[in-house]
C-alpha positions in Angstrom: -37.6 4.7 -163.5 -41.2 4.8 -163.6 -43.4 7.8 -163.4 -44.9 9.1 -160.4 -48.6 10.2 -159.9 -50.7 11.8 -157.4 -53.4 13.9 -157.1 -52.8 17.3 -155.5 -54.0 20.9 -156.0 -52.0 23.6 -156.3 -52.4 28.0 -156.9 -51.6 30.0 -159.0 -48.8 33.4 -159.2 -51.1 34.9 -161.4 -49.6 37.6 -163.5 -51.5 39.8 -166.0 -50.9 39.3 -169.3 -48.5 42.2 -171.2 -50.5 42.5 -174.4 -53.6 42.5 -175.6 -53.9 39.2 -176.2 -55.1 35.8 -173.9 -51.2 34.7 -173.6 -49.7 37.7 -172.0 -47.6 37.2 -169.4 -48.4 38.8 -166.7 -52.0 38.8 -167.8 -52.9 36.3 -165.5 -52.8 39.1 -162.8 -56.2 40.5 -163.2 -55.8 37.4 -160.4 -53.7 38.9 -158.0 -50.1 36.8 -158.2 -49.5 34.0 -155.2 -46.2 32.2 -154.0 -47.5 29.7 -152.3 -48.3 31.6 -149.2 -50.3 34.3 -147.7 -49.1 37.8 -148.6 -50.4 41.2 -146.9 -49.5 43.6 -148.8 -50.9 47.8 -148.6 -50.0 49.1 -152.1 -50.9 53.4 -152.5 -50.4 53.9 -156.0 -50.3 57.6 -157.3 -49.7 56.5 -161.6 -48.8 58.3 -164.3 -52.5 59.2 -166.0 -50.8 60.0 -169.3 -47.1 58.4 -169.0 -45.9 56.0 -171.4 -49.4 55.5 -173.3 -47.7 53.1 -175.7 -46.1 50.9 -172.4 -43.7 51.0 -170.0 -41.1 48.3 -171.3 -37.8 48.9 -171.4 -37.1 45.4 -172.6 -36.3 44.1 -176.1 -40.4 44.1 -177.5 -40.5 43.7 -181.3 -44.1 43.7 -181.8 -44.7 46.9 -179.9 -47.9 45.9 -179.0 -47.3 47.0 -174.8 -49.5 49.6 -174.8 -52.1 49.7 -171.5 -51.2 46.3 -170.7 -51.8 44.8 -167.0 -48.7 43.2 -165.5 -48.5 42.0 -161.7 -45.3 44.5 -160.7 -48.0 44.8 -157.5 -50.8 42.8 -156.1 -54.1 44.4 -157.9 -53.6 44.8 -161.9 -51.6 47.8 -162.5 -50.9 48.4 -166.3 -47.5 48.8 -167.5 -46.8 52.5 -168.2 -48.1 52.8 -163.7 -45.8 50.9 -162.8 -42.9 51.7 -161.1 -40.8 48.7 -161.1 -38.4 47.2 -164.2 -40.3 44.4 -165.7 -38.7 42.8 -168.5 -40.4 40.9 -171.8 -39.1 38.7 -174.0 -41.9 38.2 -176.7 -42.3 35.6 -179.4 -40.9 38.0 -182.1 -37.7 37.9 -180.2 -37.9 34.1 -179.2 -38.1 33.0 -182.9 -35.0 34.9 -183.8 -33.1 34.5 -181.2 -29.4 32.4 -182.0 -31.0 29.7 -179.1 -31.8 26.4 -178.8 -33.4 26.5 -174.9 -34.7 28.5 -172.7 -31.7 28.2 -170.9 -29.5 30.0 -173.8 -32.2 32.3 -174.5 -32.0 33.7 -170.5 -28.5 34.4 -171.0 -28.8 37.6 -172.7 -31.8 38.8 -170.3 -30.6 41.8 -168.0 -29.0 41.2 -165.0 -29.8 37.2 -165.3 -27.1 35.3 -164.6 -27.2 31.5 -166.3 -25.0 28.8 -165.2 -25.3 25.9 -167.4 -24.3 22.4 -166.0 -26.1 20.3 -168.8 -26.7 22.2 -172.4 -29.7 22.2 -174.3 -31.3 22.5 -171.2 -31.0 19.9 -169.0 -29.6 21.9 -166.0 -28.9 25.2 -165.8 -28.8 27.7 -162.2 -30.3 31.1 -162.9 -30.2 34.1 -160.5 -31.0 37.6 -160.7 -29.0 40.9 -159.8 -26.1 39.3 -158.2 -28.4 37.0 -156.2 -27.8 33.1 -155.5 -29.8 30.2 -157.9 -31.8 29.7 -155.0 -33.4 33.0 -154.6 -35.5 33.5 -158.3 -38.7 32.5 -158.3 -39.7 30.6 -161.8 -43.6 30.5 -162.8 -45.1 28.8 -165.4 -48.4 30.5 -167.3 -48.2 32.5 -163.4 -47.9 29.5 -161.1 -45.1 28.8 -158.7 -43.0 25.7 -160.1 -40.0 26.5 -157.4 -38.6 23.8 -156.0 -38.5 23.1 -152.4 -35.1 20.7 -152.6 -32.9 23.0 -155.1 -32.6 25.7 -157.2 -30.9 23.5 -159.5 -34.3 22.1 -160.6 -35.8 25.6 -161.0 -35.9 25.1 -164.9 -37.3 21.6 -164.8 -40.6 22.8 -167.0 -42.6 20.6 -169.1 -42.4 22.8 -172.0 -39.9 23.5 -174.7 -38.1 26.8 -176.0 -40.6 26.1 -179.0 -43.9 26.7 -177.2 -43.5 29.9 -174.8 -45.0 32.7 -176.6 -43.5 35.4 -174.3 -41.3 35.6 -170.7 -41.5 38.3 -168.0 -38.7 39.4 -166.0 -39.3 41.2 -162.5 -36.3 42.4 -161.3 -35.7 42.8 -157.3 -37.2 41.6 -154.6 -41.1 41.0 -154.4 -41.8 39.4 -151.0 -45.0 41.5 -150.9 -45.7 41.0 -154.2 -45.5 37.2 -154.8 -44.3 35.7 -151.1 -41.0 34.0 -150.0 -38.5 33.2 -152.6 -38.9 36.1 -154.8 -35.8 37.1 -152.9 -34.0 38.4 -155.8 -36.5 38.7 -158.5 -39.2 36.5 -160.3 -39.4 34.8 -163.9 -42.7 34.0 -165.8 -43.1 32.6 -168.6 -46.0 32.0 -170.7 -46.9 29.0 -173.1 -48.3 29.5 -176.4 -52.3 29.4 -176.1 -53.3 31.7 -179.5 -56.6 32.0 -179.9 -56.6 30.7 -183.5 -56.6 26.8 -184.3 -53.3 25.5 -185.6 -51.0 22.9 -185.7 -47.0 23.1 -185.5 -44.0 20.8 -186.1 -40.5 21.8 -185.4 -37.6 19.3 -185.8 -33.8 20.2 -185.5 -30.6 17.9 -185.8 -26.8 19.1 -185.4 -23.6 18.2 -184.4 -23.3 15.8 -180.9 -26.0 13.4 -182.7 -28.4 16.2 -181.1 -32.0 15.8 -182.4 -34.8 17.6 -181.2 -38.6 17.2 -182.1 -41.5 19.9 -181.3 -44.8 19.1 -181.8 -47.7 21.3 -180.5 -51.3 22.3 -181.2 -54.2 24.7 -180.3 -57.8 23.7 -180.6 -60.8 26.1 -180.1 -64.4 25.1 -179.6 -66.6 28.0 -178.8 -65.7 29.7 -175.7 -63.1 26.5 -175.0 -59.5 26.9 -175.7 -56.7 24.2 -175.3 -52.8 24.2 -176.1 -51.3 20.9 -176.1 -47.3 19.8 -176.8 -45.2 17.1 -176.7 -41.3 17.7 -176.8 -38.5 14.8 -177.5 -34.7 16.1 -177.1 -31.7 13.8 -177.2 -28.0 13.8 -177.5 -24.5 12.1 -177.4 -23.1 14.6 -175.4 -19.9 17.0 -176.7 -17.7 15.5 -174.2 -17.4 12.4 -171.8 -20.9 11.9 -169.9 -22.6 15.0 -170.7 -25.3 12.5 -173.1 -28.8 13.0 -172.3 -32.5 12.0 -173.6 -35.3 13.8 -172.3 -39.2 14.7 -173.0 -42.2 16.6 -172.7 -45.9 16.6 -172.6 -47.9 19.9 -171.5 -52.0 21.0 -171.7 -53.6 23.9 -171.0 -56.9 24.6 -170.7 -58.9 27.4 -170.5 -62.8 27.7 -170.9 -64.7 31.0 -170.6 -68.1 30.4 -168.4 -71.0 33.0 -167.2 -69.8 32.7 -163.7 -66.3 33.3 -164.8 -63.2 32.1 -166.2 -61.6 28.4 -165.3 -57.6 28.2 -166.0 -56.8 24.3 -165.9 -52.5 23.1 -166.5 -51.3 19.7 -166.6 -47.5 18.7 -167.3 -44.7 16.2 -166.7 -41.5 16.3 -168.2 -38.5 13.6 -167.5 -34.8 14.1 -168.0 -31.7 11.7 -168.2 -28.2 12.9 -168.3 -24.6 12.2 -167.8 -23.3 14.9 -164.7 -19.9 15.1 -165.6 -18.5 16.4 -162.8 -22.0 18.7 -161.8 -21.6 18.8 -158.2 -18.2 18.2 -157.5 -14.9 17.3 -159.7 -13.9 14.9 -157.7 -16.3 12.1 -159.3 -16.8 13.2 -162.4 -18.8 10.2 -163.8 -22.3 11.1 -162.3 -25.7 10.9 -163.6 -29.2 11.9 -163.0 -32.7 11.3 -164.0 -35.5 13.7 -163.2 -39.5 13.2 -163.3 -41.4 16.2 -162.5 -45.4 16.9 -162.2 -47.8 19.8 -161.8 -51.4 20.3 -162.3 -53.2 23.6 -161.4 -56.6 24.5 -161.5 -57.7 28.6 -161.1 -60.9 29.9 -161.3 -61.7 33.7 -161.9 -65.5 35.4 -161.4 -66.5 38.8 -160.1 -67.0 42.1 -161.6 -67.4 44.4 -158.6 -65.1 42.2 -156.3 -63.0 39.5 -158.6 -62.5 36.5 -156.4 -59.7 34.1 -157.6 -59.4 31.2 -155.8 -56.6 28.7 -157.5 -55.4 25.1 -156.3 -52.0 23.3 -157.7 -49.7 20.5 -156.8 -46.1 20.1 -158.0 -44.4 16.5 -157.6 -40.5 16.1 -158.6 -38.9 12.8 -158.1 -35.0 12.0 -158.6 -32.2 9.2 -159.0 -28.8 10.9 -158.7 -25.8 8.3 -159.4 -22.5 9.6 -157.6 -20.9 6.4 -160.1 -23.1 6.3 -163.2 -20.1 3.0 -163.8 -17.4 0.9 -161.6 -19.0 2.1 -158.0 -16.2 2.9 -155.7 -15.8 0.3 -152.6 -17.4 2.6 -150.5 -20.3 3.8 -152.3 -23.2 2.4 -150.6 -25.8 3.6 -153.5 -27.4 6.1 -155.3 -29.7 9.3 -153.9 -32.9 9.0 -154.0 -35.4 11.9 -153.7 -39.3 13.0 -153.9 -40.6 16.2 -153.2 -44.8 17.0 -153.0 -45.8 20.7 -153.4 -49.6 21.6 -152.7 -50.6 25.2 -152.7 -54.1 26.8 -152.5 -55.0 30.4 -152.4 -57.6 32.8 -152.2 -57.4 36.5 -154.2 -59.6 39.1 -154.3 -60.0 42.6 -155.8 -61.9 45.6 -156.3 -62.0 49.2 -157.7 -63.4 52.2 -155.7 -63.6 55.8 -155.8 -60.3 56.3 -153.7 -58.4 52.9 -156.0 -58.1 49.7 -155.7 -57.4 47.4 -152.8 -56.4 43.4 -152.5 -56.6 41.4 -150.3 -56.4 37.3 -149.9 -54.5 34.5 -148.2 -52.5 31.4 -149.5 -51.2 28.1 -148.1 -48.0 26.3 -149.4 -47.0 22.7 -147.5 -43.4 21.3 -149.5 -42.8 17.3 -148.5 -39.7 15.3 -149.2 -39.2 11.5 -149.0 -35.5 10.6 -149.1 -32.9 8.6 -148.4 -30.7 12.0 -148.1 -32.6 14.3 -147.1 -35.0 14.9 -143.9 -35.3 13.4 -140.4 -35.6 9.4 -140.1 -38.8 7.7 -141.2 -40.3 5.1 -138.4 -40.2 2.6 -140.8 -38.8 2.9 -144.4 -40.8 3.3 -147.6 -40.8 2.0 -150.9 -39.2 4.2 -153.9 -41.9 4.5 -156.8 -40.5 3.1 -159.5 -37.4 1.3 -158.4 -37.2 -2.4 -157.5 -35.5 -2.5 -153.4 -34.9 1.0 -153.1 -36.8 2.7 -150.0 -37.2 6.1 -148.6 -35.3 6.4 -145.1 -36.1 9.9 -144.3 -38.8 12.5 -144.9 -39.6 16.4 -143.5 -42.3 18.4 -144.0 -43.0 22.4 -143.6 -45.8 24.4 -144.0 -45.8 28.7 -145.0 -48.9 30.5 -144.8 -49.0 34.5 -146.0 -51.7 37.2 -145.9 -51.8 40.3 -147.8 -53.7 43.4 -148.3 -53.1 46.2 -151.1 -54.6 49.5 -151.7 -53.6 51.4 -154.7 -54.7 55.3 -155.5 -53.4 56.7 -159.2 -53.2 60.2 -159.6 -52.2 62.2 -162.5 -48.4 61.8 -162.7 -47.7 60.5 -159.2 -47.6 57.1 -158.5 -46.7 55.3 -155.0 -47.0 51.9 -153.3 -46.8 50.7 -150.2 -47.2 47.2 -148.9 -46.2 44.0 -146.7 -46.1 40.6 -147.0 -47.0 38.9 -143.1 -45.9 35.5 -143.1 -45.5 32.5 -141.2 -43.2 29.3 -141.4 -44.0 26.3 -139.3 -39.6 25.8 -139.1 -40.0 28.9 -137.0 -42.6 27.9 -134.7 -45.1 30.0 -136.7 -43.7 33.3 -135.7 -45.3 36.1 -137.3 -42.5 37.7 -139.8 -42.8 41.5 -141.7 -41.4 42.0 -145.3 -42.2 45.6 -146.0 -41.9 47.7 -149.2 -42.4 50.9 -151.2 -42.4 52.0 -155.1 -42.9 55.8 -155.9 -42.9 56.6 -159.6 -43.1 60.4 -161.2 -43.8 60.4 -165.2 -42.0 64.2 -166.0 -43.2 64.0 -169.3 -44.6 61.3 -171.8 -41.7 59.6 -172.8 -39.4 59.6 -169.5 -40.3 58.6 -165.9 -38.1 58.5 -163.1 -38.5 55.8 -160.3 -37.6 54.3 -156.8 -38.4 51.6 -154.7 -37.6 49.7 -151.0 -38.3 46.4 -151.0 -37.5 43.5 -148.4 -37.6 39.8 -149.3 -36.6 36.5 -147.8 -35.9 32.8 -148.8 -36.4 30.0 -146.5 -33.7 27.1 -146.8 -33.8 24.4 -149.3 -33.8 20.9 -148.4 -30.4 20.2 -149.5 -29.7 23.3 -147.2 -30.7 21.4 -144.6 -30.1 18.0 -144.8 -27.6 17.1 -147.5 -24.5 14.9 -146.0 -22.4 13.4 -149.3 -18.5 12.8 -149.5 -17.7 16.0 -150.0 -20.9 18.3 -148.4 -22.2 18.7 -144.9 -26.1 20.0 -144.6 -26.9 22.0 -141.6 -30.3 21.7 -139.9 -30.3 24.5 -137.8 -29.8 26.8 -140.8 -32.0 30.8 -140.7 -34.1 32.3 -143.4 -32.2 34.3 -145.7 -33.4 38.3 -145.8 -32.5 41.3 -147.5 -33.4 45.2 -148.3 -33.0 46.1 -151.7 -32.9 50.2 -152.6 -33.2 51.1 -156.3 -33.9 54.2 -158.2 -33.6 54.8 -162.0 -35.1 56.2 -164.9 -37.2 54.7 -167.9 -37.5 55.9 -171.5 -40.0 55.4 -174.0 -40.3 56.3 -177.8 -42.0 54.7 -180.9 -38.8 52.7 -182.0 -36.9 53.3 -179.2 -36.7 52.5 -175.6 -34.5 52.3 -173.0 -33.7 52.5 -168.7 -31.1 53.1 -166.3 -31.0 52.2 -162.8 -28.9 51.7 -159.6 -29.6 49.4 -156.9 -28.3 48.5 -153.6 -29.4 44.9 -151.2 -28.2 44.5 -147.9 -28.3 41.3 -147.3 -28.7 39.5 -143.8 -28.1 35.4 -143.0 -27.2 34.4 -146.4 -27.3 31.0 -147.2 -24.3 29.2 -148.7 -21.8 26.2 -149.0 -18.7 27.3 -147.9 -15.4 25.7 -145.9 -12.1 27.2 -145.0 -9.8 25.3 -147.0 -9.3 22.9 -150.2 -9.4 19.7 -147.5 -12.5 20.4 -146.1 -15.7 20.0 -146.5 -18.4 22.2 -147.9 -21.0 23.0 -145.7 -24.1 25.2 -145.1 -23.8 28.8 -143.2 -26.2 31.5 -142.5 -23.1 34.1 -143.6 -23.0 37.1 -141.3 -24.0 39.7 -144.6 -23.3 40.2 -148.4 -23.9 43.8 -149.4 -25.0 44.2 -153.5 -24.6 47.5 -155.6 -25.5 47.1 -159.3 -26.5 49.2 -162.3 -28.0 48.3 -165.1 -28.4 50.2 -168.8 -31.0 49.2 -171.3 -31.4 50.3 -174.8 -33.4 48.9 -177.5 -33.4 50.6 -181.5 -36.2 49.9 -184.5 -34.3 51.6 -187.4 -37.6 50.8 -189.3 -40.0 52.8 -186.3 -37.3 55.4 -186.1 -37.4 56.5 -190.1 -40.4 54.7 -191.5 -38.3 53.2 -193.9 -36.9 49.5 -195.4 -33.5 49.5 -193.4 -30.8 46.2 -193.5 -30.7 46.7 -189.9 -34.3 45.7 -188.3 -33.4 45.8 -184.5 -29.9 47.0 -182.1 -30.3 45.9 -178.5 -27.2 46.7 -176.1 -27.4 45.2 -172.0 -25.0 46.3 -170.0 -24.7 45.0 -166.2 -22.7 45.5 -163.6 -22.5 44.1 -159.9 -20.0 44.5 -156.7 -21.1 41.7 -154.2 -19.1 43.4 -150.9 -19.0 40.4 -147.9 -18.6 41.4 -144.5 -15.8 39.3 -142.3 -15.9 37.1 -144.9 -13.1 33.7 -144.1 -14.3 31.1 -146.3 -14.2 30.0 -150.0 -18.0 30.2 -150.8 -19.4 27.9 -153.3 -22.2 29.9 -154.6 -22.9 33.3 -153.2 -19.9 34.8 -154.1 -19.2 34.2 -157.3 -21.9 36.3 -159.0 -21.1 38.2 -163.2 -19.5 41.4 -161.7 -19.9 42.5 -165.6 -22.4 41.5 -168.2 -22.6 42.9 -171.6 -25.1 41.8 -174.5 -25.3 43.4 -178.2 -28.4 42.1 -180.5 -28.3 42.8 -184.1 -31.3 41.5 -186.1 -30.8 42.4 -190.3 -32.1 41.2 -193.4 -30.2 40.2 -196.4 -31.9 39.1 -199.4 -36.2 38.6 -199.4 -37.0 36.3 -196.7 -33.7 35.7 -195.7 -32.5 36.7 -192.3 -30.1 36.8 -189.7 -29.7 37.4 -186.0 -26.7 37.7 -183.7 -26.0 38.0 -180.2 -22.9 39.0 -178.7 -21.8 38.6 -174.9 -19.1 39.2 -172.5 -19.2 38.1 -169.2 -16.7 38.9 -166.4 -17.1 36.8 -163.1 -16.5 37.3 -159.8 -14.9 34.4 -157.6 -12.3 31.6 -158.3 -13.0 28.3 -160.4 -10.9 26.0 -158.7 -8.4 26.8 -155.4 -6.3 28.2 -157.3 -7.7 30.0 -160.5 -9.9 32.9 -160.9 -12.8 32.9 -163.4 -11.4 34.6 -166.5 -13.9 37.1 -168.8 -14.5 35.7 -172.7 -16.5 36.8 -175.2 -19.1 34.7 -177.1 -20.8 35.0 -180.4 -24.0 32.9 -181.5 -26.2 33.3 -185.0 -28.7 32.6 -186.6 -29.4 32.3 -190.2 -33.1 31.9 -191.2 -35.5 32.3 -194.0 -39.1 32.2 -193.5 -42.9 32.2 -194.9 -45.9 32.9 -193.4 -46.0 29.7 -192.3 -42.5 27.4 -193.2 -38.9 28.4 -191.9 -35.7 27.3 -192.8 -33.1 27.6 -190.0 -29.4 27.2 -189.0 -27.8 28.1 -185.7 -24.0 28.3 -184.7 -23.7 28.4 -181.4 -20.2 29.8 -179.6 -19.4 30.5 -183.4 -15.3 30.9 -182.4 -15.1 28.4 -180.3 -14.1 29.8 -177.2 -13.4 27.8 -174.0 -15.1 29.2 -171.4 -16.2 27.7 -167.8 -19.8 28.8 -165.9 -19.4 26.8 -163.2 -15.7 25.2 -161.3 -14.3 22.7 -163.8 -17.0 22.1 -166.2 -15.7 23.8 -170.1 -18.7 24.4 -172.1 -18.7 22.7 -175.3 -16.8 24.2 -178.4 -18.7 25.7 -181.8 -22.5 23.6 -182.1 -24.0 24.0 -185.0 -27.9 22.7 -185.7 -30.0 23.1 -188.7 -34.4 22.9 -188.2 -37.4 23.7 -189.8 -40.6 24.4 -188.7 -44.2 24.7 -190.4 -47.5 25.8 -189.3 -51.3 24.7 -190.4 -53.8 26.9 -189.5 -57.1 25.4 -189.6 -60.9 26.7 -188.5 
């Protein structure tokens, strides 16, 4: 299949950055965050003057370098110890030791994230937040929207490896005002590796499965000019029947530093082919799939008294999905094909005055598929790029435009926000639609704040929602946006080597979306469900014996997660596909140590405990899994081995598909730094 090109624009979720440093996450907020449509939002923010000096992270942060650091929890920066929303970071410390080979596996011991893996190593994986579906997280890359208009099961489809992201933000709940439609349950960035210093780094892992993987990457400075570039190649022979794949990447990133301001430019594709054994239904378990996706984005930031931000991006995903990858059935009339365009733009602007700070701005996001699935029927048919007699029967087309406005006010220990995100679909005629929300935050000393928050949020149907017809699925055209009202409250804690939070929330949810049917012979199909009702708490803790004692300990970090989640359904009658089959429990322990010099090891231990049944007539059953990592490194060579599911458990995320056994892989990786 060849590769696709076009030229489109698209804008940018800007977050601001979390440290100090030109790659912090959220950092890319001092441009206020867009989804791909027009958010109003009216934030009053009373903040903490003094709380949490050093930051506000409750997450697992091993450099401790959080202090006053911007993130995008609302639309106009806000640092991290004002805000008063859970915000989680995975920095590069963490990434590097982690018992991982993808971002996929490195996900899985976030806080309340929930990943389902189809394919390993990354090749598919669903990811949801708090009990919510795969459809309703909102992924960004460097803080621009790479959702996917077709599925949720493409979310992760990112032209960048494990390798180069330098750090990942979690927001968790709803952020309709904050970032637009989609961030129904909560939203994902995640930020490449741009240092400022010029280097060069190779990374190459093999291991069991005939996997071999192959990282190169490379940062160049020139003046006021910086650019990342990376190429990724990842193959294997699969750990069971059909689950081989081979797939690549190639990402730049651009950033140059002007007198008028700052321009942002990001170019990426990435291609992946893989056996589906049985990925979307058991019934034919020899599929296979091939993915091509694009994006480019272009943002440019300039102000000082009012910072104007006005970003462009475009997002292209094309897909071959074989129902018989061999020996087609008699009826089989051919594969699925599928192209989606995504063009955003957006315009941001902020400013500081005596009584705080106030946003304000408007964004445009049109999503287009061309299908032979998917859509309403095409006048006349069109070529597929790429493959030889193949053409595009059906297309559809929608268009979501949001306004926001913020205003933000920090007092001494006080801090509260209040906004709303006013949209408008073209599915729903263009009707004007009202996603409020409030965060109040009180700091009662300088190491523990207490919080709460209402938030609404919404998610408009995918186009497989809407459209898909297969063998054993019915779409349903007529289907409703999905909304909600999440209530939270909860308390953060803060101290130099350790940190920690607790918190309860509850999301009423209204017109959920799922694939559901009444009894083993029917078929799925899609429903707006009358109402799902979510309770969940969450605990946090994260130990530095070192920062604690200020002293050489074996034991360098101890990180415990603990989740829970009771989905409630109201006049529920069908066996649901998705929705209801959410972790009830989650439970991850990290222990980092050293053992002799340079030598180290990490481990992460997990139990899980899932709601729902995997098949008519068996229930998910709870297992425990253990992954390490040994490693020994120099300032700029490492040495590393991984053993992943270490005793071999069988274990199922998703309906019949086991997860592969014990995997173990052996890498190393070296780094030139040059001027």
């Amino acid at each position: 299949m060849k590769t696709i090109s076009i030229n489109k624009r698209a804008e940018v979720f800007t977050f601001k950055q979390w440290a100090r440093k030109a790659y912090s996450v959220f950092n890319s907020l001092k441009k206020p965050i867009r989804i791909g449509v027009l958010l109003a939002t009216y934030t009053m923010i009373t903040a903490p003057e003094y709380a949490f000096a050093q930051s506000d992270s409750t997450n697992v942060i091993t450099s401790h370098d959080l202090d006053e650091v911007e993130v995008s929890a609302q639309r106009a920066p806000v640092t991290f110890s004002q805000a008063a929303r859970i915000v989680s970071v995975i920095g590069r410390e963490e990434i590097e030791a982690a018992p991982v080979q993808s971002l996929q596996e490195l996900l899985e011991y976030a806080l309340s994230v929930d990943v389902r893996q189809r394919g390993v190593q990354g090749v598919q994986a669903d990811i949801s937040v708090r009990g919510g579906s795969f459809d309703q997280t909102l992924i960004l890359l460097n803080g621009i929207n790479i959702s996917d208009p077709q599925t949720g099961h493409h979310a992760l489809n990112l032209p960048v490896s494990l390798k180069n992201i330098q750090r990942i933000e979690i927001l968790e709940g709803p952020a309709a005002r904050v970032f637009g439609p989609n961030a129904f349950s909560g939203a994902i960035n995640i930020i490449t590796d741009t240092e400022a210093k010029p280097n060069i780094k190779l990374d190459v892992s093999f291991g069991q499965h005939k996997l071999s993987d192959v990282n190169i990457s490379g940062n160049i400075k020139i003046k006021s000019w910086t650019q990342f570039l990376a190429f990724n190649r990842l193959s294997s022979a699969g750990y069971t029947n059909n689950t081989d794949f081979n797939t690549w990447n190639a990402f730049y990133h651009s950033k140059v530093s002007t007198k008028p301001g700052t321009l942002d430019i990001q170019f990426g594709k990435t291609n992946k082919a893989f056996g589906a054994n049985s990925f979307y239904t058991a019934k034919y378990p020899d599929q296979y799939e091939e993915t091509i996706t694009t994006f480019a984005s272009l943002k440019f930031e300039a102000g000082t008294k009012i910072h104007l931000i006005p970003s462009v991006y475009w997002r292209r995903h094309q897909d071959r999905f074989e129902l018989f990858r061999n020996d087609w059935a008699d009826w089989y009339k051919g594969h699925n094909y599928h192209l989606t365009d995504v063009f955003g733009s957006a315009l941001n602007a902020w400013f500081t005055s005596p009584l705080g700070k106030t946003a304000f701005g408007a964004e445009i996001r049109n999503e287009n598929v061309w299908s032979n699935v998917l859509g309403d029927s095409l006048s006349s048919p069109t070529e597929v790029p790429g493959e030889t007699g193949q053409f595009f029967t059906k297309t559809y087309s929608r268009t979501s435009i949001s306004y926001f406005a913020e205003h933000s006010v920090y007092l001494k220990k006080l801090s509260i926000s209040a906004g709303a995100m006013v949209n408008r679909i073209s599915d729903l005629g263009f009707n004007l639609n009202i996603y409020p929300g409030i965060d109040v935050a009180y700091a009662l000393t300088n190491h523990l704040k207490v919080y709460g928050s209402a938030n609404s949020g919404m998610r408009m149907p995918t186009f497989t929602d809407l459209f898909y017809n297969g063998p054993t699925n019915t779409g349903n055209p007529a289907l409703k946006p999905e909304k909600s009202v999440t209530f939270e409250g909860g308390v953060k804690v803060l101290y130099d080597g350790f940190s920690g939070h607790a918190a309860v929330y509850h999301r009423k949810g209204k017109d959920l979306i799922d694939w559901v049917r009444e009894n083993e012979t029917d078929k799925w199909h899609t429903l707006n469900l009358t109402g799902i009702n979510t309770t969940g708490v969450e605990l946090n803790c994260a130990f530095f014996p070192e920062k604690i004692w200020n002293t050489n300990i074996f034991i360098t970090k101890l990180g415990i997660n603990y989740a829970y989640c009771e989905q409630e359904k109201n006049d529920m009658k069908f066996l649901s596909y998705y929705v209801l089959d959410n972790l009830k429990q989650k439970l991850d322990i990290e222990v980092n140590h050293k053992i002799l010099l340079k030598l180290k090891a990490s481990w992460r231990i997990s139990y899980q405990d899932r709601n729902g049944m995997r098949t008519s007539t068996e229930a998910y059953k709870p297992f425990w899994l253990v992954n390490t990592r040994l490693y020994w490194k120099t300032k700029s060579t490492e040495i590393y081995a991984i053993a992943a599911n270490l005793f071999e458990v069988h274990y199922f995320d998703f309906g019949t598909i086991e997860q592969p056994g014990r995997w173990i892989s052996v890498g190393f990786n070296y780094q030139l730094n040059y001027k």
